[in-house]
Structures are given as structure tokens and as C-alpha cells.
N, C-alpha and C positions, 0 to 999 in steps of 0.2 A: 539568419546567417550571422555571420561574426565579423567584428569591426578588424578587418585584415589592415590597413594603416591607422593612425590614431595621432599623427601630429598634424592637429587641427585645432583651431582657438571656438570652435562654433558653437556657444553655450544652448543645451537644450534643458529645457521646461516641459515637458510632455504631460497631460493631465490622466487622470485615472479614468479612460473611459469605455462604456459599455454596447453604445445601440450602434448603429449601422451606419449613423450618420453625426459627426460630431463637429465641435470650435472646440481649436488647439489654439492654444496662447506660451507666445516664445518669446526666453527672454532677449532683447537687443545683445546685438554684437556691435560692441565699438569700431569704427571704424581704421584706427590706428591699431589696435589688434591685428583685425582683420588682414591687414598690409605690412603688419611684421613677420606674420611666416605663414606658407605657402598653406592652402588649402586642400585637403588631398579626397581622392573619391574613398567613400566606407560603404561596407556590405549593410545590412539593416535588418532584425528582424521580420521576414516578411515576406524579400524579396532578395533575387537572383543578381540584381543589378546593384554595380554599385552606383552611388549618385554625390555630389558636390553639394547639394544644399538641404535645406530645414523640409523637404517631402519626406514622408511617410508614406508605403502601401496601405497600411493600418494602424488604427489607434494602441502605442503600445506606450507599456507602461515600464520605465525602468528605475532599479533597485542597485545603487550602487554598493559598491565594497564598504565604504563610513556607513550607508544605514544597515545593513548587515550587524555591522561590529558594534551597532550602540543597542539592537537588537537584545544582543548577549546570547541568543542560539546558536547551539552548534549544529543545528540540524536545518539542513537549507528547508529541509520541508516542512518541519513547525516553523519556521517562521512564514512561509509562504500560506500556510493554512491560518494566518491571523490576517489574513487581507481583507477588503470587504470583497471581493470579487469572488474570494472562497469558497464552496460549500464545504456540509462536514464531509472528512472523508479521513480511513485509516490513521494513523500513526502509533506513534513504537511505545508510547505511553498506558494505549488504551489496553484490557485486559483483556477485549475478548477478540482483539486483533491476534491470533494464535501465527500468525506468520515475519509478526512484530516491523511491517513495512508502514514507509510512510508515503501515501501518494496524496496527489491536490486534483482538485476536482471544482473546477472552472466551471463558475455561476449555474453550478449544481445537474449538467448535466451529465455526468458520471468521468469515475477518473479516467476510464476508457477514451473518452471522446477527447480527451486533453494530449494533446502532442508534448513530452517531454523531448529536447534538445540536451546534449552539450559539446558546445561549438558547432553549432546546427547541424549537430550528427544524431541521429536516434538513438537511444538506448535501449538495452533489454530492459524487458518486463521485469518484475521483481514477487518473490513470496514464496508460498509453499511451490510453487510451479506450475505449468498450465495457466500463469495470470493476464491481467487483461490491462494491467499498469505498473509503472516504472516506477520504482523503489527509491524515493528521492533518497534516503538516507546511507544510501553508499557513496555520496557525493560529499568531500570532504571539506568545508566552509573556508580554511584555509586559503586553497587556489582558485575560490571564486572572484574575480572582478565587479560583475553586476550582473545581474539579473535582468530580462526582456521579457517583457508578456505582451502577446499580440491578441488581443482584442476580437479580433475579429478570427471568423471561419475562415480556415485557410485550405481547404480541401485541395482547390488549383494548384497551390503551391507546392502543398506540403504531402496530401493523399490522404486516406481514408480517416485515421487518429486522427487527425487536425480540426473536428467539426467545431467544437466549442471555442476550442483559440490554441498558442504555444505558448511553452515556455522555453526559452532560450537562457541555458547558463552558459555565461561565457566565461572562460580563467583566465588567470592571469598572464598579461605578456609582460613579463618581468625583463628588467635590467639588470645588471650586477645588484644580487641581493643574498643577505642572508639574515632569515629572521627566525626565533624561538619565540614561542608565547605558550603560555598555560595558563591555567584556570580551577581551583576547587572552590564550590558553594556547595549550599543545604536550602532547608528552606525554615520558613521561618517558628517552624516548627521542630528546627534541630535534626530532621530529618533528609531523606533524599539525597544523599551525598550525591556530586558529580564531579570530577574530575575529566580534565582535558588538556591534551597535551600538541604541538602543532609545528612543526619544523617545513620553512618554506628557503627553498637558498636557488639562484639562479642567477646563469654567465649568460656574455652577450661578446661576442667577437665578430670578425670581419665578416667573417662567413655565416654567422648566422647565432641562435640561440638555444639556450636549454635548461631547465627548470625541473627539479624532482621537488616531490611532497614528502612526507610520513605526519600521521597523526592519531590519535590515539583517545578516543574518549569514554568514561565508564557514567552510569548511572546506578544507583540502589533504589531498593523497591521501595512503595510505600501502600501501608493497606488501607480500603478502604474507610476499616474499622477506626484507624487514627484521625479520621475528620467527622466531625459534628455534620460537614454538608451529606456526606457517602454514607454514614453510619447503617441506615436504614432506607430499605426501599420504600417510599411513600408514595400513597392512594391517597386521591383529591376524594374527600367525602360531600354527599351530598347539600350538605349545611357550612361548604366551605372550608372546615378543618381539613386537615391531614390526620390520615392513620398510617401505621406501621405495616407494610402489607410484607410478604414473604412466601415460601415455598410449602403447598402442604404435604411437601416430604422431609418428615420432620427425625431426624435421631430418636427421638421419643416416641418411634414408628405412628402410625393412622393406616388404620385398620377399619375397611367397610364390613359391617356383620351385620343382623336382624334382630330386631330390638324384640318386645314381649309382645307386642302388638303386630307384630309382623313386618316394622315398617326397615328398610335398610338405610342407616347413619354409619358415620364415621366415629370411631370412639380411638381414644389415646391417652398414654396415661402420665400427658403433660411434661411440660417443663421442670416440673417439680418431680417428675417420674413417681407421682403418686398412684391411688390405686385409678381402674381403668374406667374414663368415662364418655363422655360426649364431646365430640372436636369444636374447637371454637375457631372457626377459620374465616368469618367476617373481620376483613382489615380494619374496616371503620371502628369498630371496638378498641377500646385504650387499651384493653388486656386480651391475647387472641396468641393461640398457641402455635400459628405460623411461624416456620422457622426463618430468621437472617442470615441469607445466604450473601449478603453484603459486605458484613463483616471479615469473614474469614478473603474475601479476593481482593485482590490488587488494585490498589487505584492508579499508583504509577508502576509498568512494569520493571526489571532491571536489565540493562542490555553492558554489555563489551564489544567495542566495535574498535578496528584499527585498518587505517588505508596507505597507500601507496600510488605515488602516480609518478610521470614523467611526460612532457610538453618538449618538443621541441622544433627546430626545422632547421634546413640547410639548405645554402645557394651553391646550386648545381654551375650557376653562371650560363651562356649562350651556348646550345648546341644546333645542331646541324637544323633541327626541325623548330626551334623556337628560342626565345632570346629570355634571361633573365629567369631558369627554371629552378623553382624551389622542390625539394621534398620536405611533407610537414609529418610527425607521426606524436598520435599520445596514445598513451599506455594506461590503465586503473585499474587497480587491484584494492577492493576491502573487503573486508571478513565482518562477518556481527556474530555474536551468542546473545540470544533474550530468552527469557524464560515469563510466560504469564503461568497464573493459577487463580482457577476457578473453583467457586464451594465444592466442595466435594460433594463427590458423583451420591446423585438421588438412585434406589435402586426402586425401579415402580416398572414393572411388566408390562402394566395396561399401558404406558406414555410407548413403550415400543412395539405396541404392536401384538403383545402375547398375553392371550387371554385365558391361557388353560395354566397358566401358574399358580396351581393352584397352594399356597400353605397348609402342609396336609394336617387335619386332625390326629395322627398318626405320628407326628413331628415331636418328638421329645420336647423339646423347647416349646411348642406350641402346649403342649399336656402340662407343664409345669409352670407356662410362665403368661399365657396368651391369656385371653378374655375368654369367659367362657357363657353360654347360653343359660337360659332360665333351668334348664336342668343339671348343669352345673359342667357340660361337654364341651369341650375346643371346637371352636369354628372348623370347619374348611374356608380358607378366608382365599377368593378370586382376588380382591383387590387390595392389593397391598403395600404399602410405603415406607420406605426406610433409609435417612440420609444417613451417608456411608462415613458418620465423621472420625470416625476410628484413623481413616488416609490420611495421604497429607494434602486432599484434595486431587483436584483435576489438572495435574501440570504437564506443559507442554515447551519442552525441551528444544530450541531450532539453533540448526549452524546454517548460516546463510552466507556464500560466495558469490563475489561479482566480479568478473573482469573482461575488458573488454580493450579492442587494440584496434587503431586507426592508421591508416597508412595512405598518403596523396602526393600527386604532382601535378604541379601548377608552373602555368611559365604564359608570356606575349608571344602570339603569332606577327603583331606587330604594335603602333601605339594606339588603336584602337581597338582590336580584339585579343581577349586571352582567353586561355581554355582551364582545367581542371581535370585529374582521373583521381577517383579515390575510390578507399576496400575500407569497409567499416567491418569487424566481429565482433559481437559482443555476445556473454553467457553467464545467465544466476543459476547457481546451484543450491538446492536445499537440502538440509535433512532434519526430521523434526521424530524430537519421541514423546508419543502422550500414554504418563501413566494415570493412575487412580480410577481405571476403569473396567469393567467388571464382563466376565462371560458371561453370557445370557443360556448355553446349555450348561455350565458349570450349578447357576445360579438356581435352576429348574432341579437338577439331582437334591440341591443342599437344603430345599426346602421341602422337599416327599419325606416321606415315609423312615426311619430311623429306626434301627436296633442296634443292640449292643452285639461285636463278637466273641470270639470262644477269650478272649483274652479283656473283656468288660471296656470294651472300647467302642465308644458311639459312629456309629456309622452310617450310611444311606443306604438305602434300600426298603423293595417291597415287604422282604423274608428273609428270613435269616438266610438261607439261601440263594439270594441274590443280592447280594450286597455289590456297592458298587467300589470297582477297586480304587483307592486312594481319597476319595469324596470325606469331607469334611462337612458336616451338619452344619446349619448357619443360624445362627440364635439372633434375632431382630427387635428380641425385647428386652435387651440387658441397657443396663445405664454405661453410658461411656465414663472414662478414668476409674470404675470398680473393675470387682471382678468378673462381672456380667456383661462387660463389653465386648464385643464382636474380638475375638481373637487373632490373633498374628496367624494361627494355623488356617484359620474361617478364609482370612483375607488372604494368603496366599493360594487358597484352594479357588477363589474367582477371581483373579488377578493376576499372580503371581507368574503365571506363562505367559499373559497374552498383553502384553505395551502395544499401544497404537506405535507401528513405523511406516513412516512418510519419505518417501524420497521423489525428489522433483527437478524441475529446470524451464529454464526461459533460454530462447539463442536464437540470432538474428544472423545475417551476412548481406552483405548489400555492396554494391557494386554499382562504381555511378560515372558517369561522363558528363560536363557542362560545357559550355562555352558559349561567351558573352561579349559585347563589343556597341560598336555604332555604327547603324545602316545609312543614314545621312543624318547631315544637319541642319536642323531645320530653323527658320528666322528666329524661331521662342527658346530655341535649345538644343541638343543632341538627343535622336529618334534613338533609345537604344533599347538592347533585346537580349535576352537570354534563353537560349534552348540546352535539351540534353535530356538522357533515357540513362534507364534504371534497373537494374535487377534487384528483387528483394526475397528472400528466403528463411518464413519463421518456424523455429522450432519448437515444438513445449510437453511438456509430460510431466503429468504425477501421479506415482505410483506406491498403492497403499500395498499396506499387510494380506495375505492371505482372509485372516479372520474379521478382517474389514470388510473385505470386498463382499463373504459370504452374509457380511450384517448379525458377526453371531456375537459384536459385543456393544458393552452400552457405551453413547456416546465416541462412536467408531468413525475411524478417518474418511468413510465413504468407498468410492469404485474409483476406479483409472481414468484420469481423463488422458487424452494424449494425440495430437495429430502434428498435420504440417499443412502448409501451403507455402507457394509462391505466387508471385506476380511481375511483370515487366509495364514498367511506364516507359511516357516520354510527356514532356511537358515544355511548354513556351510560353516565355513572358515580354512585355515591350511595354517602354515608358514612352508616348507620345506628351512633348511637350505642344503648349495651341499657344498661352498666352506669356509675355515675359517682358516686366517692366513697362506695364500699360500704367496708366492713370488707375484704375481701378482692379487692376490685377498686378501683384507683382512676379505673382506664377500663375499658372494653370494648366494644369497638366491632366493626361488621362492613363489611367494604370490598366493591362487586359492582362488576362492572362487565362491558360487554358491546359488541361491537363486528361491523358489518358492513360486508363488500367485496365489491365487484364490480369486477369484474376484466375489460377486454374481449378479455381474451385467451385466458382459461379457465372464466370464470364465476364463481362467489359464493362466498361463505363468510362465518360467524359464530360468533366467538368468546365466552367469557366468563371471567369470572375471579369468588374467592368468595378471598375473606380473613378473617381474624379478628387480631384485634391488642388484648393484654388486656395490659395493664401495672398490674401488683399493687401497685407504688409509684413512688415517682420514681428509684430505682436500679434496679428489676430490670422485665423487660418480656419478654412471649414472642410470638412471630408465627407461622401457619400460612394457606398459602397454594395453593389447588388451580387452577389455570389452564390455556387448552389455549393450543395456540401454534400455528401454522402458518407456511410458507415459501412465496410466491409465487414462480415462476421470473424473473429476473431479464432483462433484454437480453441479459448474454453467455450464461445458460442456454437463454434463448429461440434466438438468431441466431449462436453462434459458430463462428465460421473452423474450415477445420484451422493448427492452427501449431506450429509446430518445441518439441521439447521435450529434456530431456535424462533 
């Protein structure tokens, strides 16, 4: 949850921590502080209640606005995936992240299990659609405050995402401000342009507040091939060295035939596209006719991304049914374009599955330019390789939409209890084009059989009378930049109809009621509690091309994934204080809390959680926490496709 007042002097220290049970060391608060101005209750990471002193539900670790900004990332999610608490997980950088999302993925057990917040409200999922995690990078660095990471499982609290821990962003509760900041680098390689740009301005009057964003930032690509570390895929050899390992679908095609002996090898006719011989595809070899398929992709992707937001609330003042009633509402809107690219598309039959492709002896191209047997015959060659470098590779085009809209009211029933209603919406929208990839029944006509027609024009087919209409013969053993190279007609004839398209979504609605207060008070403290129920309704789909679904191309978007579910909680929590201001206790408190869902897709469940949090003084503090946690399956666990993997 989010720190709803903030004029407090109570400095915290919170340490970075991991197990179930920890010592938390806080810095002192001076005493004449302390008693120059009021100390007011704050919501916390964690928990439903607010509370007046240095407890914690859980070990959490907070990132303010200054380390943020010395950071130098604009993207809340690289910098959160340089934590030790990290595991690897996506970002907009990587090349074969084709959805160009960046999510974090808390002490590795998957970004699914990591509850993203902002202002302890959920967010849509983010990517091609159908995903299973929140797209840190629609979040614009601008109007963040700090950052809260809770340590612990929070399933009681929080529900099914929350098993590994949260992340709580929280923005800014601005004053009269208005700020401008930019930013271009490179790197030190002269490369990578970035550029960014960031406008934050916000009023504060009697009644209340209000703060819009815009910001704006672009990256350029950079290829693997420009760094000595990416150059080359390298294989650890047995003797310790490195070799140069790569793809044996090589431009300078590799082609299985039968030698004189009867024996079947791969023969090519190299890098030097000399005459045709024997494949050298041991990596460990310093010279090995493997092709680098490293080279040619991205190491850093390029994206444009620009957002919108607005924050604000108003006091409603005392009405009939409660006193002091706010309405809060925020708004977020960013757009991204990223484009990865991958080596271009290998065209090899056998890797999909199609074993009757065959390269017909019959193939013009095959007759004039193929390897031929000890009597001097074209192969029919079953297996066959050919990087398609003629393309301009494997690119993958995405526009990505996020927006999402919050709406609450909050007010006292009296000085001890207040309630809460809030509507959370939020929706990503995808849409992605991947070209440089090839028809697989296209691919089959271009490599049969060939004759010329009544007007000496090479064609497919068995017979001259069956030619097929519009097929382009496909020549797999010409050198690229000659004239021999695979043709603009070749490559239109398996490509040139069929782009991978993607179109997808992520979308939530959630509907909540709280209310929180003090049951009595007790010698060590106020007994207090928080209850309240939930509606939540997720939606998600991705949906590919026709010639996707049917898998009749290479390197194709997959099948549809696509469902829904909903679920209804209710969930209570209560802070029993036991000890306060003993000789060996200056707190001691016990945290419970318990939670249940139903699920219409599998049925129920109820969790709890049992804490202890004893802080001996204002520097040293120990916590102990037994909780159960649970994973509900998600849309893309529920509904997903098959889809191409590597």
C-alpha cells in the first residue's frame, strides 16, 4: 500500500533482506525532532493497516526517488533487474525478447509469481498478449517517488501473483512544482544514442491536488557484431580454449549426399564459395565453416516509447454517511515501438518437421550448380540448408499500448475507523509484424522439379504441362552480392505474401471495498484490523495469422492463446500489539492475516499468514514470519497455443 500522509520525521534504514526471518537495524530519531511535528499513521508495503511506528508486516526494501536518479535509468525495470534480489528476466534491450517488455523476476522464481503494484493497485500484464507479467517499461521514471519491495510471500494479503514478494511503485505526491529534465548519451563506443525527455508540473490547493506527466524517450540499436564480447557464439572446448561455434545453416548452403563409399556427409562449398566439399562443422576447429549468426542481430534493441499520466484527489469534505471524504483518481497512458532482429531466417525442412523436401535432381539450379555424384548426377538432396542472407533478417516490428484508469473513495466513519471503494481498469494492447520468413508450401513447389515455358521462362513444375502458376524456382547455391544470389523474384515468391501478424491484449477490472480501524485498546497498543472483498476479472488474447496457426511458415507466430477468468476474495488482517516499552521489548507485536478466493475456474482456497515483529530498541529489531502461499493458473497457463520455440 501507499504512504497516504508523509509529514513524519521517522527516519528509516530497512536492510535488503531475503528469508523468513530477519534483524532490521533503524536509524535513531532524535528526540527534539520527534516533538517538533506531529507524527501521523502511513499505509506500508505489506499491509492494510496503517501504523505510527518503525513495524513492518515484512522485510521490505525501499528505493527512493535520489537513488533512482543517480542510477541514470530510464526504465524502472532495468534498474530493478540490477538488484541482487533479481533474477534474469526479459527486457527491451534483449534481442530475442520479440515483445520488447521488461519484467523483474524476484529471487528467480519466475516473473509470474512477482506481484507488480502501482500505488498498491495491480497492473495489466504486458507483451505480445496472453502474458503472465507486468510490463515495467510503461512506467515512466519521471513520477516515481520510491520504490518498495516486500520480501516476503504475500499471498494473504495480496492473492495468488504475490508468492515470491511485491513490488510497490509509488509516485509522486507533489506540491506546487514544475519541472523539465532531458538527457542524450551514447556509449562509449560512439554508439547507442539515447535520448530523453520528461516534464513533471503539479498544483496543491485547499481542496486538494493534481499532477500530470509527459515523457518521452528514444534508444538506437546496437549490433552484436560491433563488440569483441558478442561477436561470436563461443563453445568451451575440451582443452579449455574457446571455439567459434555457429549455425550449420550456412549461406554457402550444406547439403547431406552420399559419398563414393556409400557413406552420407555433409558437403559445402564454403565460405570462400569454392568448389563443393566436405562440411567442417566441429566449433573446436579454429577454421570450421559454421556460419555467425551473431553478427548480423542486435545486441541492444531500438525502441520509442512516450507516456502520459495524471494523479490527483479531491476533498469531498463531510457527508451525510462519513466525514472527511476524498475522491483519488490516476490515469496512464504510454505507447512503445521496438523493433528486434534476428539472423536471418535458416530455410532447413528437417528443423520443421518436413521430411519429403525433397531438392529435386530435376531442379535446374540443382543440374547446373549442385554437387553431383561419382557419375557426374544431381543429388536428390532430402536434407538441406540454406541461410536466407539475401533478407534483411528476422524482424519483428511491435506497437505496444498501455492504459489504465483508477478511481476511489475514501472518507472516516469516525476517529477510529475508515473505509475505502475503489475501480481499478487497466489494458495492453499489442500489435507485432514479423517479416523475413518464409512459406514452407511455397518453399516445397521452388525446389521440385523446373522447366522452362512456351516463352523460355523457368518455372516449377513436374511437366511442362503442369507448371505451377506464378512459382519462382529457388537457386540455394548462388553466392550472395553476385549474380547468383537468391533473387528479389525467389524471395518474394516464399515471403513476400505471408508477414507473421500478431495481434494481442492484457485487461484487468477489479473492484474492491476496505475498511479499517480499532477494535480496542490494548495496555501495549491499539488491537487494529483491516477487512474487505474483491472482485477481479482478467482478460487476455493473442491472436496470430491464419498461416501461423496452420504452421505453414518458417519460424511462425504459433496458435491463439485466449481465455478469461474471474474470482471473488475477501480477506482480514489485525495487528495485535502484546509488548510496549518493557525493559527488553520496546515492541512486540503479532501480525495474522488470512485470505479467501474463489476462483471460477478451479475453485477455492484460503490462506493465512502469522507474524511476529519484536523490536528490543530503536536500532536493533528481529522479525519471524510463517505464511502459506499459493499460485492460481493464469490465462496463458489456462489457454496457451503451441508456439515456436528455440
Amino acid at each position: 500500500m501507499t504512504i497516504t500522509k508523509q509529514r513524519t520525521t521517522l527516519a528509516l534504514a530497512i536492510a535488503s533482506l531475503c528469508g523468513s526471518g530477519a534483524i532490521v537495524w533503524t536509524a535513531p530519531v532524535l528526540a527534539e525532532e520527534a516533538a517538533s511535528e506531529p507524527v501521523e499513521k502511513i499505509m506500508v508495503t505489506g499491509s492494510r493497516i496503517a501504523r505510527a511506528n518503525l513495524s513492518k508486516p515484512g522485510a521490505v526494501t525501499t528505493i527512493s526517488r535520489a537513488d533512482i536518479e543517480q542510477t541514470g535509468f530510464k526504465n524502472i525495470g532495468d534498474m530493478l533487474q540490477n538488484l541482487t534480489v533479481s533474477a534474469s528476466a526479459p527486457n527491451a534491450s534483449q534481442n530475442e525478447n520479440t515483445s520488447g517488455v521488461t519484467n523483474f523476476d524476484l529471487r528467480g522464481l519466475g516473473a509470474q509469481r512477482t506481484l507488480v503494484l502501482l500505488n498498491g493497485r495491480r497492473l495489466p500484464n504486458g507483451g505480445n498478449g496472453a502474458d503472465a507479467a507486468v510490463d515495467l517499461s510503461a512506467i515512466p521514471t519521471a513520477i516515481i517517488e520510491r520504490v518498495e519491495i516486500l520480501l516476503d510471500g504475500a499471498s494473504s494479503i495480496y492473492g495468488s501473483d504475490a508468492v515470491s514478494g511485491v513490488v510497490n511503485i509509488i509516485t509522486r505526491q507533489t506540491g506546487d512544482i514544475f519541472e523539465i529534465s532531458g538527457s542524450i548519451g551514447q556509449s562509449a563506443e560512439g554508439d547507442a544514442d539515447t535520448t530523453s525527455l520528461e516534464l513533471v508540473t503539479g498544483i496543491v490547493g485547499d481542496k486538494g491536488r493534481f499532477m500530470v506527466s509527459a515523457s518521452y524517450d528514444e534508444k538506437q540499436e546496437v549490433y552484436a557484431g560491433d563488440r569483441d564480447f558478442s561477436r561470436y557464439d563461443l563453445t568451451l572446448n575440451p582443452d579449455g580454449s574457446y571455439g567459434q561455434g555457429g549455425s550449420s545453416a550456412m549461406p554457402w548452403s550444406n547439403l547431406k549426399v552420399t559419398d563414393e563409399n556409400g557413406k552420407e556427409i555433409f558437403v559445402t562449398r564454403g565460405p570462400e564459395y569454392g568448389e563443393w566439399r566436405e562440411t567442417i562443422s566441429d566449433a573446436s576447429l579454429a577454421q570450421n565453416d559454421l556460419y555467425n549468426y551473431q553478427e548480423p542481430s542486435l545486441l541492444q534493441t531500438p525502441f520509442e516509447r512516450y507516456s502520459m499520466s495524471a494523479f490527483g484527489e479531491y476533498d469531498l469534505g463531510n457527508l451525510k454517511f462519513s466525514d472527511d471524504v476524498v475522491f483519488n483518481f490516476e490515469a496512464l497512458y504510454s505507447h512503445r515501438k521496438s523493433t528486434t532482429n534476428g539472423a536471418p531466417q535458416p530455410l532447413v525442412p528437417v528443423w520443421g518437421g518436413y521430411l519429403d523436401f525433397t531438392y529435386s535432381p530435376d531442379n535446374y539450379y540443382n543440374q547446373q550448380f549442385g554437387p553431383k555424384d561419382k557419375d557426374g548426377n544431381p543429388y536428390a538432396i532430402n536434407d538441406w540448408r540454406r541461410r536466407m542472407v539475401e533478407t534483411n533478417g528476422r524482424m519483428n516490428h511491435v506497437e505496444n499500448s498501455q492504459y489504465r484508469i483508477v478511481m476511489a473513495l475514501s472518507g472516516d466513519f469516525n476517529a477510529d475507523w475508515s473505509w475505502e471503494l475503489a475501480y481499478n481498469f487497466g489494458r495492453n494492447s499489442n500489435k507485432r509484424l514479423k517479416t523475413g520468413i518464409f512459406n514452407w508450401p511455397a518453399a516445397k513447389n521452388a525446389v521440385g522439379p523446373t522447366h522452362f515455358d512456351d516463352q523460355g521462362v523457368l518455372r516449377c513444375g513436374a511437366t511442362p504441362d503442369t507448371l505451377i502458376e506464378g512459382c519462382v524456382p529457388l537457386n540455394i547455391f548462388g553466392q550472395p552480392g553476385t549474380d547468383s544470389e537468391i533473387s528479389e523474384d525467389m524471395l518474394n515468391y516464399l515471403s513476400g505474401d505471408w508477414p507473421g501478424i500478431q495481434q494481442g491484449h492484457n485487461q484487468i477490472k477489479i473492484a474492491s471495498a476496505n475498511v479499517s480501524g480499532v477494535v480496542a485498546s490494548l495496555p501495549a497498543g491499539d488491537l487494529g484490523v483491516s477487512f474487505g472483498i474483491e472482485n477481479q476479472k482478467v482478460e487476455a488474447r493473442n491472436q496470430t495469422d491464419a498461416v501461423s496457426i496452420n504452421i505453414l511458415v518458417t519460424d511462425g507466430l504459433g496458435r491463439p492463446t485466449g481465455g478469461e477468468y474471474s474470482l471473488n476474495e475477501a480477506y482480514l488482517e489485525a495487528v495485535v500489539p502484546l509488548l510496549s516499552d518493557h525493559d527488553w521489548a520496546q515492541s512486540l507485536e503479532l501480525n495474522l492475516a488470512t485470505r479467501y478466493s474463489d476462483f471460477d475456474t478451479f475453485g477455492s482456497t484460503t490462506n493465512s499468514k502469522v507474524g511476529v515483529f519484536w523490536a528490543l530498541n530503536e536500532q536493533l529489531s528481529f522479525r519471524g514470519t510463517w505464511s502459506q502461499a499459493f499460485r492460481a493458473p493464469n490465462v496463458v497457463e489456462l489457454y496457451k497455443g503451441r508456439l515456436p520455440g528455440f
